[in-house]
MARBA-308171 format. One record per residue (C-alpha): x, y, z. Coordinates in nm, 4 decimals, decimal comma. Last residue first. Layout:
R       xx       yy       zz
R        X        Y        Z
...
//
This chain:
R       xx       yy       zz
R   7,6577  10,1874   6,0825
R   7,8308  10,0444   5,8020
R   7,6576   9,8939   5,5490
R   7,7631   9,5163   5,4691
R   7,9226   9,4055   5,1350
R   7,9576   9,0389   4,9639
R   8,0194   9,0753   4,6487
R   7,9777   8,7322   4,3903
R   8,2669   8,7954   4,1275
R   8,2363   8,6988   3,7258
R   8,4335   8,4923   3,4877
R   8,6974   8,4253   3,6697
R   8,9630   8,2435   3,4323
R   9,1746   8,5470   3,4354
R   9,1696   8,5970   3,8537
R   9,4803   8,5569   3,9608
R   9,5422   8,6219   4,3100
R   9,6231   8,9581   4,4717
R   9,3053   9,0668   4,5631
R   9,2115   8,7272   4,7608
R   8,9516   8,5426   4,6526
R   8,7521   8,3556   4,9287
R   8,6933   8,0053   4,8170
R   8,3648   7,8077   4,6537
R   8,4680   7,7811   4,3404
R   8,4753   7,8501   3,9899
R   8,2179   8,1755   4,0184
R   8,4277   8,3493   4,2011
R   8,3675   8,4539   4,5361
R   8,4282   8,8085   4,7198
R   8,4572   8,8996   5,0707
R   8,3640   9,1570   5,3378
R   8,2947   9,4420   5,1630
R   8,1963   9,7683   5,3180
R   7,9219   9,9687   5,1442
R   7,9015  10,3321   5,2209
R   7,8138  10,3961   4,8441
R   8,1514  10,5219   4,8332
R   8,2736  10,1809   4,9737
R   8,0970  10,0359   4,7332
R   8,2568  10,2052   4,4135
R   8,6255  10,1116   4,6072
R   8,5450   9,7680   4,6004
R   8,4061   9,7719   4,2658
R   8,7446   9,9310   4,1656
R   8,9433   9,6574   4,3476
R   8,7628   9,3450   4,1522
R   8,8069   9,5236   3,8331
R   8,4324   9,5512   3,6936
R   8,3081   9,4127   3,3075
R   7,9472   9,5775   3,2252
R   7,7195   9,5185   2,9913
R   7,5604   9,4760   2,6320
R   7,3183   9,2240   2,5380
R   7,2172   9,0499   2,2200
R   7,5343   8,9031   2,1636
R   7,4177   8,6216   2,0361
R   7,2056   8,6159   2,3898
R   7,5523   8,5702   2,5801
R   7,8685   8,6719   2,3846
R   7,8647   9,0446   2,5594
R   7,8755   9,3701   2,4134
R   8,0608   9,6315   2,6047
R   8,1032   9,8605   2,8725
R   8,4162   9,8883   3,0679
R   8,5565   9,9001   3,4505
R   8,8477  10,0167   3,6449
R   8,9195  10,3151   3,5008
R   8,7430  10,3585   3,1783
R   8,6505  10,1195   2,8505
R   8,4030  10,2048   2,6305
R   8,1895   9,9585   2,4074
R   7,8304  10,0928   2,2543
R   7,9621  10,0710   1,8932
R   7,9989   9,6965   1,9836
R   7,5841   9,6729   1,9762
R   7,5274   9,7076   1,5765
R   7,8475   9,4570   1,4659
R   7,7908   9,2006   1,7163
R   7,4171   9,1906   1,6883
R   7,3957   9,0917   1,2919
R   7,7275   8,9506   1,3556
R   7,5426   8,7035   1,6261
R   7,2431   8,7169   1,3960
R   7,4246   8,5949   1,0735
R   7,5710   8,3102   1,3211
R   7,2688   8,1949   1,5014
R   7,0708   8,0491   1,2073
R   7,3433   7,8552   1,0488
R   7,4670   7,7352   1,3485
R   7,1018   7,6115   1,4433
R   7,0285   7,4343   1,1713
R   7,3182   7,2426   1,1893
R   7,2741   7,1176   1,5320
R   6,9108   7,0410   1,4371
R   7,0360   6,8430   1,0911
R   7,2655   6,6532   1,3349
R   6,9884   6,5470   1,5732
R   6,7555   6,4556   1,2673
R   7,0328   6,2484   1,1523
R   7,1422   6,0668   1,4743
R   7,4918   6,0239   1,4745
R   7,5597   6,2893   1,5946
R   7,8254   6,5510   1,5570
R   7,8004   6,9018   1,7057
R   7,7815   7,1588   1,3897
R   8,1278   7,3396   1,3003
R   8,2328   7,6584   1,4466
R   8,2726   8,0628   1,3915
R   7,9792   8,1298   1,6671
R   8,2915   8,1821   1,9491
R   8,4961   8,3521   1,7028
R   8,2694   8,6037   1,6918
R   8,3829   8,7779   1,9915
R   8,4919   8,6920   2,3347
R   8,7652   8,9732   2,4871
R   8,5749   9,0048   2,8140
R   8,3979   8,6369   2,8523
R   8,7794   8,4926   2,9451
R   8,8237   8,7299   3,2810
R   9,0053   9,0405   3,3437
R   8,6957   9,2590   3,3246
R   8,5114   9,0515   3,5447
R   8,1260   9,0258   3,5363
R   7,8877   9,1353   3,8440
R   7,7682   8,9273   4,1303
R   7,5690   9,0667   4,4102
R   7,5005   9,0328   4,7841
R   7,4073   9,3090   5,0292
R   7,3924   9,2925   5,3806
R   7,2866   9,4775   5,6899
R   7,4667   9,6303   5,9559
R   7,2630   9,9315   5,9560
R   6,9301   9,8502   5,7691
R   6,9678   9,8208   5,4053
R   6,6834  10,0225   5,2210
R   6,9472  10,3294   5,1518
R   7,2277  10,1690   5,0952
R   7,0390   9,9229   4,8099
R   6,9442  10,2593   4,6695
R   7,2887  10,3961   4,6268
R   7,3868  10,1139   4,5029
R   7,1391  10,1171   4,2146
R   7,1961  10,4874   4,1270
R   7,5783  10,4036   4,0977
R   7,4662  10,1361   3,8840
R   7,2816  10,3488   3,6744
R   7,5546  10,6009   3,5708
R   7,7721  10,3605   3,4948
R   7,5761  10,1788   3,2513
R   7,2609   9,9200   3,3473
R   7,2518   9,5634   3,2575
R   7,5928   9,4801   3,4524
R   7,3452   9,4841   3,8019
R   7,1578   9,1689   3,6858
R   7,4921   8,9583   3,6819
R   7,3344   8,6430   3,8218
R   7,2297   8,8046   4,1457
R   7,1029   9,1051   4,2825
R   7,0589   9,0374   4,7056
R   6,9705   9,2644   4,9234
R   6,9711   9,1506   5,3054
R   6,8519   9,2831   5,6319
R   6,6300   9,5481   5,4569
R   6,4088   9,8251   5,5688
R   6,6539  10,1177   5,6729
R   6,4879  10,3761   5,4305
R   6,1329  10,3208   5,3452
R   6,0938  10,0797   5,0289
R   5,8322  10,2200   4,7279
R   6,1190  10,4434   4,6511
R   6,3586  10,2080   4,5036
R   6,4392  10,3598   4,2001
R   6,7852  10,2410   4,0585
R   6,6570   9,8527   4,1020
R   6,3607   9,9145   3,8532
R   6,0311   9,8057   3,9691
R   5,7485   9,5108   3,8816
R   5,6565   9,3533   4,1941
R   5,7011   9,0294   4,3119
R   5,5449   8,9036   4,6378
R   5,4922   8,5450   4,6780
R   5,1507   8,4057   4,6670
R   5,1763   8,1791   4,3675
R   5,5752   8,1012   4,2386
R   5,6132   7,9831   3,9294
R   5,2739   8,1805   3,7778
R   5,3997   8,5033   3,9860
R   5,7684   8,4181   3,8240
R   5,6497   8,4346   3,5437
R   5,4492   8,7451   3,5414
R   5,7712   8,9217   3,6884
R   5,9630   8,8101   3,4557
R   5,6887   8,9558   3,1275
R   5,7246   9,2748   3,3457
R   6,0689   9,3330   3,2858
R   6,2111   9,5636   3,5454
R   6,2237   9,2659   3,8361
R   6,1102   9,2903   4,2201
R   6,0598   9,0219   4,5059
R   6,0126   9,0689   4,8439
R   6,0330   8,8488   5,1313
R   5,9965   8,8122   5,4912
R   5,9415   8,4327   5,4552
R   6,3093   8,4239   5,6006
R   6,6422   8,1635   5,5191
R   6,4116   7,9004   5,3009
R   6,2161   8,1891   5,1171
R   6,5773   8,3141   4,9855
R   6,7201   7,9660   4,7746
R   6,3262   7,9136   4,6719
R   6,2881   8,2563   4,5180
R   6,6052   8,2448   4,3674
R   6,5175   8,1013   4,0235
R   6,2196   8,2701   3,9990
R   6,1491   8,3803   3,6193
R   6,3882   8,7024   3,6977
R   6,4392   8,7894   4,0332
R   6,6392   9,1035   3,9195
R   6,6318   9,2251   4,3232
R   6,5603   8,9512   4,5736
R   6,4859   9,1904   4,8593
R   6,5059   8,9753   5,2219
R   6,3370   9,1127   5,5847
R   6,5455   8,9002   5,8114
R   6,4270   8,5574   5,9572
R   6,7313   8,4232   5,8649
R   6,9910   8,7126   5,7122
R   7,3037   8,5949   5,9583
R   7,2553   8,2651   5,9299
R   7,2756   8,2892   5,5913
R   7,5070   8,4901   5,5004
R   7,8239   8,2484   5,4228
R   7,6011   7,9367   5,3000
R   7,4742   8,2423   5,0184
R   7,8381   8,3499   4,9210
R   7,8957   8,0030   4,8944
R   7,6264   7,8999   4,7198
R   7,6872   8,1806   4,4438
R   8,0235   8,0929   4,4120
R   7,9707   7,7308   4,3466
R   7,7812   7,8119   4,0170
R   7,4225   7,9765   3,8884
R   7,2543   7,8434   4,1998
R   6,9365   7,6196   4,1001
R   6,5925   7,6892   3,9169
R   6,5848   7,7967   3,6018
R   6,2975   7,6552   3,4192
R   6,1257   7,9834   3,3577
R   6,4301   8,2195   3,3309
R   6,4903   7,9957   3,0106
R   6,1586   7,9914   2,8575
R   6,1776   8,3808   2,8839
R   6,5188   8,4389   2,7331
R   6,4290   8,2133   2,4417
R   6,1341   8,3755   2,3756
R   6,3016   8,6914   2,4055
R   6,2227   8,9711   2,6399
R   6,5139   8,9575   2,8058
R   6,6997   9,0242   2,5279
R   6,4970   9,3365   2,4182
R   6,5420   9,4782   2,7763
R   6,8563   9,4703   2,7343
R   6,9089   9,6335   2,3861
R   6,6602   9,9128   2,5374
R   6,8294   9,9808   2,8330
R   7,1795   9,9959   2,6720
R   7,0179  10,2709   2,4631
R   6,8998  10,4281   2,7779
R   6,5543  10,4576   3,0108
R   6,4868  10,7107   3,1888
R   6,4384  10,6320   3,5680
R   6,1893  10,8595   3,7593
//
């Protein structure tokens, strides 16, 4: 049984937004060049492979994951997702289940897991290591996962209200100016609003740190990984990884390179057998 946590709750809260919801609902294509990469590099691998889409959200990968294997499954924790992404996507199977409690899967079921667009930074330390754990457990021998998580070294880490401290977009179109007006003046009392009740929640440890994050006003509070750490957090999940993306690009990064304008890492581990 997963209890839910303070960091939980402000998640959940976000993705429960109107905004939030109308958004998963039209998304529809990779998240940046990393993520197709990562995906061109296990593809032929995974095809006709038993797939989890974990954090599916409104849909978005559903399409990307049904073209490599129609052995699918879909799960999110939000249940207002995972009604959206029934209506988007008729037929498929989504279920409504938290990654850290994967029970309803027998061990050894999975070719591929995949958790993308951050998903796994919603849930603290504690979690995540539950979540890993899991995805172990369903992969088959040999088989992959693929996730992205945020980089502690990179420009979203240190962003703070700076980033809402701005004058409206010009236009020359009245009511288009009085909208981009509007809408400064509405979001910056709730970023502080947000800013100033979720940074209480930021820690930094070894190798990784919680804390509030720009995105959703700030509405949402996550976690930042060092490239190495995660690597070493897999490989105690018995997770071997074979290469990471960023999201600029489409090359391997290399542990030695500079990573500061990274602003998250796609993983790309395999179970040992």
């Amino acid at each position: 049984m997963v209890v839910e946590t303070l960091q939980d709750h402000i998640n959940r809260k976000a993705w429960n937004s109107w905004g939030a919801r109308h958004w998963f609902a039209e998304a529809s294509e990779p998240t940046d060049p990393g993520e197709t990469a990562a995906l061109a590099r296990i593809a032929d691998e995974v095809r006709g492979a038993p797939l989890l889409d974990v954090g599916v959200g409104g849909g978005r990968t559903v399409p990307m994951l049904r073209a490599l294997s129609q052995d699918y499954v879909a799960i999110d924790y939000t249940p207002d997702l995972v009604d959206i992404c029934r209506r988007n996507h008729p037929g498929v199977a989504v279920h409504c289940m938290d990654a850290r409690d994967l029970s309803a899967f027998a061990d050894n079921t999975f070719g591929l897991v995949m958790f993308s667009f951050n998903g796994i930074d919603a849930v603290d330390a504690v979690g995540r290591a539950a979540v890993l754990a899991e995805f172990a457990r369903v992969l088959r021998p040999g088989g992959l996962l693929m996730f992205s998580t945020h980089n502690i070294h990179g420009p979203s880490y240190r962003e703070n209200l700076t980033r809402f401290l701005q004058l409206p977009k010009w236009s020359p179109h009245p009511l288009r100016l009085a909208f981009n007006t509007a809408r400064v003046v509405v979001n910056l009392p709730l970023a502080t609003i947000n800013y100033l009740r979720n940074s209480r929640l930021n820690r930094e440890y070894d190798g990784y740190a919680v804390r509030v994050c720009a995105a959703h006003k700030f509405g949402i509070v996550i976690v930042y990984s060092d490239m190495a750490a995660q690597r070493q957090t897999l490989a105690q999940a018995g997770l071997q990884t074979e290469a990471v993306f960023g999201n600029l690009d489409a090359h391997v990064l290399d542990e030695q390179e500079d990573v500061s304008q990274v602003y998250w890492f796609h993983f790309v581990a395999r179970k040992t057998a």
